[in-house]
C-alpha positions as CSV (number, residue, x, y, z in Angstrom):
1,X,18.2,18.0,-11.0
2,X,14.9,15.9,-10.9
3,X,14.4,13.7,-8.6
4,X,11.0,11.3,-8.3
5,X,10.3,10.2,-5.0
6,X,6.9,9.3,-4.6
7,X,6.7,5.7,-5.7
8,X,4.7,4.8,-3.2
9,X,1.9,7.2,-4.9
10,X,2.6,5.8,-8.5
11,X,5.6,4.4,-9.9
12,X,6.9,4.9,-13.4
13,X,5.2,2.3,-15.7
14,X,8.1,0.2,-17.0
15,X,9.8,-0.6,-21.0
16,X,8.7,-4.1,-19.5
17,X,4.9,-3.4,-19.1
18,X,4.6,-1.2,-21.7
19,X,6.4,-3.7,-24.5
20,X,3.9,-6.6,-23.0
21,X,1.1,-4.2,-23.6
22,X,1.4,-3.0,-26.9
23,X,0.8,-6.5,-28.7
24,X,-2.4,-6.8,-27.3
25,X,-3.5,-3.4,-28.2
26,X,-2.2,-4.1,-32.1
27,X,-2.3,-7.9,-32.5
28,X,-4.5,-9.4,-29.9
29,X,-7.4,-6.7,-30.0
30,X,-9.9,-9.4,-29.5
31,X,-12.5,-9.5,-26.5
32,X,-11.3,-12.4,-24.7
33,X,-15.4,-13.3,-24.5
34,X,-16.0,-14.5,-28.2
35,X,-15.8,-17.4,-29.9
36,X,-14.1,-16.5,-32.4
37,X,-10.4,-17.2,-33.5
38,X,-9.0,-13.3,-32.4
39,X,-11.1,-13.4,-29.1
40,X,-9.5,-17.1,-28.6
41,X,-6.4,-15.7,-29.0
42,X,-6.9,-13.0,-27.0
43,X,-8.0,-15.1,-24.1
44,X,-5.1,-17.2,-24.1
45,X,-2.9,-14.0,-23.4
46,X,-5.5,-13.0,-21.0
47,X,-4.9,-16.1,-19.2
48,X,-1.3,-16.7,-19.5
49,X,-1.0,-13.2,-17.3
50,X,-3.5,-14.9,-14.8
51,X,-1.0,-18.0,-14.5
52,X,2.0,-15.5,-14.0
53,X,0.6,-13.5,-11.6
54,X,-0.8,-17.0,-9.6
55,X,3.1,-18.3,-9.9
56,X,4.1,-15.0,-8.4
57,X,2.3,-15.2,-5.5
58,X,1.6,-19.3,-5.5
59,X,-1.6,-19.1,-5.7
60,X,-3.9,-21.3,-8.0
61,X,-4.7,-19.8,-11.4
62,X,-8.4,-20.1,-10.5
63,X,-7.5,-18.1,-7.4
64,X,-6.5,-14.9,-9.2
65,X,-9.2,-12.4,-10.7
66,X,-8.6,-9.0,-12.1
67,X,-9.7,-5.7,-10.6
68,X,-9.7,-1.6,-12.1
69,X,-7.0,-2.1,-8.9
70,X,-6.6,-2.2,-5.2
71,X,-9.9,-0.7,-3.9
72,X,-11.8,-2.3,-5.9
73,X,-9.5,-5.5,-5.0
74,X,-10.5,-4.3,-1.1
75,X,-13.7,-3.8,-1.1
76,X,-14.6,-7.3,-2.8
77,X,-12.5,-8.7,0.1
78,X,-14.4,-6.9,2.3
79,X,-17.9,-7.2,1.2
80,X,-17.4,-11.0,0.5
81,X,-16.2,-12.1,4.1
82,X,-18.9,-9.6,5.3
83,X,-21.7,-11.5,3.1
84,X,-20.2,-15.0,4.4
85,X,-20.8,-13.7,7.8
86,X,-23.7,-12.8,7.8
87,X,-24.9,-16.1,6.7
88,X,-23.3,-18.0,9.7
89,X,-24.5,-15.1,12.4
90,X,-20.8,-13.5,12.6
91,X,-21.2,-9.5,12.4
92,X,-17.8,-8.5,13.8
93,X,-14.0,-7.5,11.8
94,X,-11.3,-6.8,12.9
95,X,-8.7,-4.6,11.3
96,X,-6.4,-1.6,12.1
97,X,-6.3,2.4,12.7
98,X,-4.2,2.9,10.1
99,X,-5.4,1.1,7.3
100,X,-6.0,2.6,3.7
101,X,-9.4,4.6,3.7
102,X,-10.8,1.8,0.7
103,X,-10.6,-0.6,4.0
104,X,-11.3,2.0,6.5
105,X,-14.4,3.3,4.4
106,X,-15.8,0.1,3.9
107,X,-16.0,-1.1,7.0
108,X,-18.0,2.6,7.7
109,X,-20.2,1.6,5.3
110,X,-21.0,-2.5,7.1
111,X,-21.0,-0.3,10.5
112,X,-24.2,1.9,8.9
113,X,-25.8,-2.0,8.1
114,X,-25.2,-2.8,12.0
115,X,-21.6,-5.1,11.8
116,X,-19.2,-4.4,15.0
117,X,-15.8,-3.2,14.0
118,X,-13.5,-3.3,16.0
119,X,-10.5,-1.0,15.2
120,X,-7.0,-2.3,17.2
121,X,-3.8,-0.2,18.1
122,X,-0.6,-0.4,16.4
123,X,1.9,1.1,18.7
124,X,4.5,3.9,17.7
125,X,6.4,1.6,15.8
126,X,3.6,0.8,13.4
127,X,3.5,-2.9,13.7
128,X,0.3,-4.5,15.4
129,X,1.0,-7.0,18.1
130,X,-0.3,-10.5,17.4
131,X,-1.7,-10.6,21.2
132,X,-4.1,-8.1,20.3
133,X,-5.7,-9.5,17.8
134,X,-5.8,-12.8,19.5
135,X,-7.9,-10.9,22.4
136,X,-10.1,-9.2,19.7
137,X,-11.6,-12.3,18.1
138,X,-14.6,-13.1,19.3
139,X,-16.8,-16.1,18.5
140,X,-18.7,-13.9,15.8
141,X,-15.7,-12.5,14.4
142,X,-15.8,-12.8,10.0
143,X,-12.8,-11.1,9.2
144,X,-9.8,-10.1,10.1
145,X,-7.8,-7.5,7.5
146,X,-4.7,-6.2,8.4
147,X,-2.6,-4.2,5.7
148,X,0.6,-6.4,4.8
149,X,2.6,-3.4,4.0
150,X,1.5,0.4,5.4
151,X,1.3,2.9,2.7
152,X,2.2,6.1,4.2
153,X,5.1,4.8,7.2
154,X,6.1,1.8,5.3
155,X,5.8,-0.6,8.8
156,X,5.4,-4.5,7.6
157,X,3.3,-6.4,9.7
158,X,3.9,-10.2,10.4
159,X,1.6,-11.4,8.2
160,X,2.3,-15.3,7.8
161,X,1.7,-15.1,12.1
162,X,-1.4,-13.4,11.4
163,X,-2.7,-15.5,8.9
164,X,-1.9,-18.5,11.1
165,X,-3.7,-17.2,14.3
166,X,-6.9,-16.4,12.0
167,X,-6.9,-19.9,11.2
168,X,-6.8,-21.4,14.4
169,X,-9.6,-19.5,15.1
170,X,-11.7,-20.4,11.8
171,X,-11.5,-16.7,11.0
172,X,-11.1,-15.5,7.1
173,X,-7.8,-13.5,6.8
174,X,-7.6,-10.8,4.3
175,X,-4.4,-8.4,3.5
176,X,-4.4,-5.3,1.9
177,X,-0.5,-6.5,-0.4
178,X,-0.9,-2.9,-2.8
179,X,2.5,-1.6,-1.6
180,X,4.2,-4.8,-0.4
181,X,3.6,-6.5,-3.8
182,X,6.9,-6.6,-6.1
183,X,9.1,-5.4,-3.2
184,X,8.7,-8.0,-0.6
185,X,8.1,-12.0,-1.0
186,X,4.3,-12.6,-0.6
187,X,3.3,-16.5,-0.2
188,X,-0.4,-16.9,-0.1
189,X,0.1,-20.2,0.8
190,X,2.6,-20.2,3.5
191,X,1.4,-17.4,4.9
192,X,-2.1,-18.5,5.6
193,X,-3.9,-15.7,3.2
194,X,-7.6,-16.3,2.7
195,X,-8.0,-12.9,0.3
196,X,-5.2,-10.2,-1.1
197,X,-5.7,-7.4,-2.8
198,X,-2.9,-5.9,-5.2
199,X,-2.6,-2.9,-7.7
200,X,-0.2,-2.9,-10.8
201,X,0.7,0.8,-10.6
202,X,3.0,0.2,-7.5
203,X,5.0,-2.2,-9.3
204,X,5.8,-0.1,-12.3
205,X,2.5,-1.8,-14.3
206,X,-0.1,0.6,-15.4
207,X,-2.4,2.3,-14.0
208,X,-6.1,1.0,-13.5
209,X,-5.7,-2.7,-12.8
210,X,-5.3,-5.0,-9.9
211,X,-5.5,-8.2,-8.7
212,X,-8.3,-9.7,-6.3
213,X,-7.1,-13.4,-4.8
214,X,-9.4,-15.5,-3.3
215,X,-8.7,-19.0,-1.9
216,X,-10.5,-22.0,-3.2
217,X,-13.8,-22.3,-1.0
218,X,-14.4,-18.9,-0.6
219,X,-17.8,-17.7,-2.1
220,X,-17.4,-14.4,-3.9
221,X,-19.5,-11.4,-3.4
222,X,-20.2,-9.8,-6.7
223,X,-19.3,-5.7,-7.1
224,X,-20.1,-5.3,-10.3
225,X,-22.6,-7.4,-12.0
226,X,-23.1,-7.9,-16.0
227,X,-21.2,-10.4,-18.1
228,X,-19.9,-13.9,-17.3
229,X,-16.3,-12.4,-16.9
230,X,-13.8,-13.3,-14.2
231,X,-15.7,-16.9,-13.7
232,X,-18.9,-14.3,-13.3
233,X,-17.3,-12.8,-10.0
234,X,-16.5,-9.1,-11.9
235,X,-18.5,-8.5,-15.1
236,X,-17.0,-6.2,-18.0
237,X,-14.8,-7.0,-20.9
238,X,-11.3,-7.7,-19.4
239,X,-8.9,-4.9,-20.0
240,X,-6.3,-6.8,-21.8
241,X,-3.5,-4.3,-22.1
242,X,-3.3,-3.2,-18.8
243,X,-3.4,-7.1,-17.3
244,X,-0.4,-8.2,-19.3
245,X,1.3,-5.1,-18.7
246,X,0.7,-6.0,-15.0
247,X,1.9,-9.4,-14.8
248,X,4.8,-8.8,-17.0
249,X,6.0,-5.8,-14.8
250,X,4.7,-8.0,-11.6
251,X,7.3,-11.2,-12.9
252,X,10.5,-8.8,-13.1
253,X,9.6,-7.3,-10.0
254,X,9.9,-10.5,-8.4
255,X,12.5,-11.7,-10.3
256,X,14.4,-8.5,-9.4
257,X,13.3,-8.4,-5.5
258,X,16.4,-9.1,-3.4
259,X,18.6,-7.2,-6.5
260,X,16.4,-4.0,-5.9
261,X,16.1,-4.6,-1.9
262,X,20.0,-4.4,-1.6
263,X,20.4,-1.2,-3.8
264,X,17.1,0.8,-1.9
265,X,18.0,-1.1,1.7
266,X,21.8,1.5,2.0
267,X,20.0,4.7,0.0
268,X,17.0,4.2,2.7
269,X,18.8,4.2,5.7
270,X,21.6,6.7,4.4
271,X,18.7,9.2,3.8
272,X,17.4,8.4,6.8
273,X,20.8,8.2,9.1
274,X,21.2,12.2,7.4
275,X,18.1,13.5,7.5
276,X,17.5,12.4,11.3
277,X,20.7,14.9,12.2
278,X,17.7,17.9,11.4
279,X,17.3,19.0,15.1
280,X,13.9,18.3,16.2
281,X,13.1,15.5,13.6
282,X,11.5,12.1,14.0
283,X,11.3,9.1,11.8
284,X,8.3,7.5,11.9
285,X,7.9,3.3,11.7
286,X,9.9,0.7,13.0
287,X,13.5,1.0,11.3
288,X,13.7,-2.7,10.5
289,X,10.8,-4.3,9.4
290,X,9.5,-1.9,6.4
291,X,9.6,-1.5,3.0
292,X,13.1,-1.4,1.0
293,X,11.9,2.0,-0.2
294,X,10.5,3.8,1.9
295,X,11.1,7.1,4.4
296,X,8.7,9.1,6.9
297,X,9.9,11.6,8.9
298,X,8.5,14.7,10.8
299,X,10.1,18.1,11.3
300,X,8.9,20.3,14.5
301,X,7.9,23.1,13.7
302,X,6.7,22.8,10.2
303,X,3.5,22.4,7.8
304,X,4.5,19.2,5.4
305,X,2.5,21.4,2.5
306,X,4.9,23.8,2.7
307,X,7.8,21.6,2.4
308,X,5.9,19.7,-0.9
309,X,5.7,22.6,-2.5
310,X,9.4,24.2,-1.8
311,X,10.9,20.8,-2.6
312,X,9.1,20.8,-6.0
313,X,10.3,23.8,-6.8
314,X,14.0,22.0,-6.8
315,X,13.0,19.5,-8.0
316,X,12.3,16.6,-5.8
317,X,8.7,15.1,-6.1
318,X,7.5,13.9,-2.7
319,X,4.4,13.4,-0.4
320,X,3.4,13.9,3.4
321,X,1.4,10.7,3.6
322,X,-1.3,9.0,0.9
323,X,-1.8,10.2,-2.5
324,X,-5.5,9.0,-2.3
325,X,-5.7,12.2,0.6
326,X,-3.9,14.3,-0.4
327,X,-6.3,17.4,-1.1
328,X,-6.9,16.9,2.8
329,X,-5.8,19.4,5.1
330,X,-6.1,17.0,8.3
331,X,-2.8,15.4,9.8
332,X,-2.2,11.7,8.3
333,X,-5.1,9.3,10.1
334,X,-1.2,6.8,10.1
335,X,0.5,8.8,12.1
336,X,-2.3,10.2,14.7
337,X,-2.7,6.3,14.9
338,X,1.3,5.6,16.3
339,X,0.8,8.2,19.0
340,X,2.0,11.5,17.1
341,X,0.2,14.8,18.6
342,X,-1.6,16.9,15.6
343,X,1.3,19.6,15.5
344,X,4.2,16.8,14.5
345,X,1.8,15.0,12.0
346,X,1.4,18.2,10.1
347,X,4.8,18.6,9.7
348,X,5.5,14.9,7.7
349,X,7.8,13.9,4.7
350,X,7.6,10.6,2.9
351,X,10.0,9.9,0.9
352,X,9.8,6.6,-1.7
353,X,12.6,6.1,-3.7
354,X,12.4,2.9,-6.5
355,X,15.4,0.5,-8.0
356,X,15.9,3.3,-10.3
357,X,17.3,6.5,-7.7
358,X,20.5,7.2,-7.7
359,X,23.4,7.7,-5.3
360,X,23.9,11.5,-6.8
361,X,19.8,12.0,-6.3
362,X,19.7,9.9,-2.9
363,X,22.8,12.8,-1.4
364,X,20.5,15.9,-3.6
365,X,17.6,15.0,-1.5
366,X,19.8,15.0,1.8
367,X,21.5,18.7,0.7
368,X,18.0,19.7,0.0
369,X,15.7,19.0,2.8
370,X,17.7,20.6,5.8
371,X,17.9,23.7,3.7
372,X,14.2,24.1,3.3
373,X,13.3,23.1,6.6
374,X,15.6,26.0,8.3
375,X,14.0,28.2,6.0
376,X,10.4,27.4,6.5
377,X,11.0,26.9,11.1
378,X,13.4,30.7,10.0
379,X,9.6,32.5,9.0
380,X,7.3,30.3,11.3
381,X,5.7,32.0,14.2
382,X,5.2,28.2,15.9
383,X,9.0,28.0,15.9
384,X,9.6,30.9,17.0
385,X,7.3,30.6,20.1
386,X,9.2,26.8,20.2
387,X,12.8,28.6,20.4
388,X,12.1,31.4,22.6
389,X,10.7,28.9,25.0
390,X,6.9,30.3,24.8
391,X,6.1,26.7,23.8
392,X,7.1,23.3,24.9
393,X,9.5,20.7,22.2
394,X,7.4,17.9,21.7
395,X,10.5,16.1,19.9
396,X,13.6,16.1,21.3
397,X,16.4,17.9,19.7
398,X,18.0,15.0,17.7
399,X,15.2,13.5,16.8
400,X,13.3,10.4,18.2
């Protein structure tokens, strides 16, 4: 049996996307620039997807500009409220420790050009507490970004509460949506979102595009410059495919949401209810408010690489954290961030199943996972030195 559970790296690009695609690599092949009657043509496809992916997340058409994806989607966030700032004297942001590194890594890069960043705690459930960043905003504050969704524990954070405080204070809000987008309602509106960044690939569009929202009134800071594309905020001829692709996948996604929510909501807590009765195991997030899909646990005792590459050879694709570091040999930045020591963090499993897993994969997974684990803590020094008492448990037996 196969068994794909690492959606929250890449999903599967769906019949959807790839049906809303192929027109517009046969038919409406036009740059979406010229004057002429095919790039008309294509343009009014190119901006139909615009208006479904503005409907999706009621936004404004005019609001909704298209990215190579969500980094690209985060940095423009970033660098624009940064630019705004420094205009009016503020130098300061505010986000989290357990961001995604293209937020993380751009406010590294503001640091080097002298802005304050102040990075606040999220507690061992994941979720950051609204009191915190009330404290943290300062009169110089530009920005507050705060991931909607976390990538690697699956934590949701209350965004519309966030969004609300930032504008009491007159600070610009900006979410990182990548993997709360098609799972979990987003309102840019209601939820008092000054930016959002999105990427198609999460939501079973292709790969290679995104979405970059900006409210009306906020001034955009150019990343790439060129042609008059994008109302002149991104230059480069659009890639049509890829954005109808994205907002056809990103309507059924929505259209789908509370459908897919109650199939993944009973397989997620079934494999995590099973997998939890592993001695010495922890899951990791707050067990309520995350994503329908998602599953991070930790098994004393273990290196997660290890476990990867036993579970791909039977057949389950998984991860230990974030595709994006996945060459690194460091524990996940995530889960250092909710308190775990180095030797847990080492030892994680995320498992992201999609609308698609089924009951028989969901109970292969949980026959599968306390096998290799017993066999990998059966030839470890570490738990051997754990068992024989020469070292301390740092989870207790059943789990945390």
């Amino acid at each position: 049996m196969f068994v794909y559970a690492d959606n929250a790296a890449t999903t599967k690009t769906s019949k959807t996307a790839i049906n809303a695609m192929l027109p517009m690599l046969e038919e409406f092949y036009g740059n979406p620039s010229s004057l002429h009657t095919p790039g008309q043509l294509a343009k009014e496809k190119l901006e139909q997807a615009r208006e479904t992916m503005a409907k999706y997340l009621n936004a404004f058409p005019s609001e909704i500009y298209f990215t190579s994806g969500g980094s690209e989607a985060d940095n423009q966030a970033i660098l624009t409220a940064a630019a705004a700032g420094e205009r009016r004297g503020r130098k300061h942001i505010i986000s989290t420790k357990f961001e995604h590194h293209a937020v993380l890594h751009t406010l590294d890069k503001l640091k080097e050009r002298g802005f304050e960043i102040t990075l606040l705690d999220v507690g061992e459930n994941g979720i950051v507490k609204l009191e915190d960043i009330d404290a943290a905003i300062r009169e110089d504050t530009a920005l507050v970004t705060i991931m909607f969704a976390n990538n690697e524990i699956g934590t949701i954070q209350p965004i519309a509460e966030i969004g609300k405080l930032c504008h009491r204070h007159g600070v610009c809000f900006h979410t990182d949506a990548v993997q709360a987008a098609g799972h979990i309602p987003i309102d840019v509106k209601a939820m008092n979102i000054d930016m959002l960044s999105l990427s198609a690939h999460k939501f079973h569009g292709p790969r290679g595009v995104g979405v970059f929202f900006a409210r009306r009134g906020v001034r955009i800071e150019n990343l790439i410059n060129g042609g008059a594309q994008e109302r002149g905020k991104r230059a480069g001829t659009e890639n049509l495919p890829a954005i109808a692709g994205m907002a056809a996948a990103f309507a059924e996604s929505c259209e789908s949401m509370e459908k897919n929510a109650a199939k993944l909501i009973p397989m997620r807590d079934k494999l995590i209810r099973e997998l939890s009765k592993i001695p010495f195991s922890i899951v990791n997030g707050d067990l309520e408010n995350r994503l329908p899909g998602n599953v991070n646990m930790c098994f004393e005792g273990i290196e997660g690489e290890s476990l990867l590459l036993l579970l791909d050879e039977a057949g389950i694709a998984a991860s230990s954290g974030s595709a994006c570091t996945s060459g690194s040999l460091d524990p996940s930045h995530v889960l250092l961030a909710i308190g775990l020591p180095h030797e847990i963090a080492h030892g994680s499993l995320r498992l992201s199943i999609s609308e698609e897993t089924t009951e028989e994969e969901i109970d292969y997974i949980i026959e599968t996972v306390p096998k290799i684990v017993e066999y990998l803590r059966n030839m470890s020094p570490v738990w051997e030195d754990l068992e024989n008492g020469t070292r301390e448990h740092l989870v207790c037996k059943k789990g945390a």
